[in-house]
N, C-alpha and C positions, 0 to 999 in steps of 0.2 A: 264098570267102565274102565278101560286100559287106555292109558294117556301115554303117548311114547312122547320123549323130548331128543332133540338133539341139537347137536355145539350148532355155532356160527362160526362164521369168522372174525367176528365182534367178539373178543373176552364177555366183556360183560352182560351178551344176550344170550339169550336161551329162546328154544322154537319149540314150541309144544303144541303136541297133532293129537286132539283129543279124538278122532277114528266120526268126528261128525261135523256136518259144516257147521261154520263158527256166522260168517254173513254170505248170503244170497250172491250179490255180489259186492265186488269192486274193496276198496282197503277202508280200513278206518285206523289213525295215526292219533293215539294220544300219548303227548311228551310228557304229560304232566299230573297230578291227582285232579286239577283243577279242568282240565280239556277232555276228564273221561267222566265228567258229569252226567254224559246222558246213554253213557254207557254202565247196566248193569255187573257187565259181565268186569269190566275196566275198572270199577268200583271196586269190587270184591278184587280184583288183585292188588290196587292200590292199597290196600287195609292190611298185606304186609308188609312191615316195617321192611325197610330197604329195594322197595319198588319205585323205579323211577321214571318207568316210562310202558306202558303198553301197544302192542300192533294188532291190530285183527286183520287176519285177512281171509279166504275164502274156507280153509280147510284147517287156517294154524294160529296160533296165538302166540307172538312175539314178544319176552318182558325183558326190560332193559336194569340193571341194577347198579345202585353204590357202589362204587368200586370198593369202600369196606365194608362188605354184605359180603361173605362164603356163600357162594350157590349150594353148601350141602347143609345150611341151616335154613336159605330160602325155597328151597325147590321142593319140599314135601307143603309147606302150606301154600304154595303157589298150585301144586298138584291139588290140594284140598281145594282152593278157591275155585279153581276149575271146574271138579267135578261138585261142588254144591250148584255151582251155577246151572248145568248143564242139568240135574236131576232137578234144581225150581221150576224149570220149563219158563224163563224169564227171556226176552230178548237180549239179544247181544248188544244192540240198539235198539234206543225208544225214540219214536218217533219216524223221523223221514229216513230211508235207507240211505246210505254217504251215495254219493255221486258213482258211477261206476268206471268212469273213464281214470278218473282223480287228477287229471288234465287240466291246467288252466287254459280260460278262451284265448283265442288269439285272433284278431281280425286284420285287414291292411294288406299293403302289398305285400307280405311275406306268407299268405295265406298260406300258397299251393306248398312252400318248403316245409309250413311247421304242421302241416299233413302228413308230406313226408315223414318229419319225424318223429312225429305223434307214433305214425306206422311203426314206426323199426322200433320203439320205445315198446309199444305194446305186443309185438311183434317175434322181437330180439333180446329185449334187456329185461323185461318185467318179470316173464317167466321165468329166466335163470335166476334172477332177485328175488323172486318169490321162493326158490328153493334154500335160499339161505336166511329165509327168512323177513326181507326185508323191501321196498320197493321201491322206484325213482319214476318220479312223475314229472313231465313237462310245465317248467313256472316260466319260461317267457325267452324270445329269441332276438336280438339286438346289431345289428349290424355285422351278422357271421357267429356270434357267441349264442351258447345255445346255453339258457338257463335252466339245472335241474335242480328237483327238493328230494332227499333223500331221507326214506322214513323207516321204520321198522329197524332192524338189525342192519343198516344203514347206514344211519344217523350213527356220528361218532367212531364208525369204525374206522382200528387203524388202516386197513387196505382198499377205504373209499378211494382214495386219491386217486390208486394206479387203477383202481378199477375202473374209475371217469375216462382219467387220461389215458390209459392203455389201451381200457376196451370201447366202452361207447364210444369214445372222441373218434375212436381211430374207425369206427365203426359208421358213425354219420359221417364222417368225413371221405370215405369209402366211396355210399353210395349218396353222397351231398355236397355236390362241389361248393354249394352259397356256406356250408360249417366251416369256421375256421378254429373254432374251440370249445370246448363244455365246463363251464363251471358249476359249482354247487353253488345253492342259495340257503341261507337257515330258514 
């Protein structure tokens, strides 16, 4: 098995594309050793020292680290974790497959907008996030402000901000005259 990794734009992540799908669909975001409980796969990466956050996503595995963790002393047993996992034939996830949308609901009279940006979200913004490793999902829309959660290689990066405000905001805002801002939510 040949695991390719590559940068982010997050220092501290790394993207690793083990050449087979990781989940069926949709993301699974654990921040923590404690949220990747029901994940095997999550497991075995948390169990190197200096792991502090894992991404699954359809094709790649996102691990976020210490910032005093050297990636050239984490990244061969994160490669090991990987490929043990993958040759146990163990799921990535036990149990219910994560949601596929990763969308929160939304009902009320803003249905028809947070449709719309549900759309451009999974549309416009997921897939380019997905190649950097990382994903922003719809948590809730408020009077013009549009709420997102930023996960994977994401969470924590320095160029979240412009990427909010430069690209999505300017982006719903385009084709969403009701957006008047996008914030991040933790």
């Amino acid at each position: 098995m040949f695991i390719q990794t590559e940068t982010t734009p997050n220092p501290a992540t790394l993207k690793f594309l083990p050449g087979e799908t990781v989940l069926g669909s949709g993301t699974a975001d654990f921040p923590s050793p404690e949220t990747g409980a029901t994940s095997p796969l999550a497991r075995r990466i948390f169990a190197v020292e200096g792991v502090t956050g894992v991404f699954l996503g359809r094709d790649f595995v996102t691990v976020t680290k210490a910032d005093e963790a050297p990636w050239d002393h984490l990244k061969p047993s994160i490669l090991g974790a990987i490929m043990e996992h993958f040759q146990s034939g163990a799921p990535a996830i036990e149990g219910e497959a994560p949601d596929s949308a990763g969308h929160a609901s939304h009902d009320g009279p803003d249905a028809e907008v947070v449709g719309q940006i549900k759309e451009l979200l999974d549309t416009r913004v997921r897939p380019a996030v997905a190649q950097d490793g990382g994903d922003i999902t719809f948590h809730g829309f408020d009077r013009g402000i549009v709420y997102l959660h930023m996960q994977g290689a994401c969470a924590g990066c320095p160029s979240s901000t412009l990427t909010l405000k430069m690209g999505i905001e300017n982006l719903l805002r385009h084709y969403i005259p009701e957006v008047i801002e996008v914030r991040p939510v933790a």
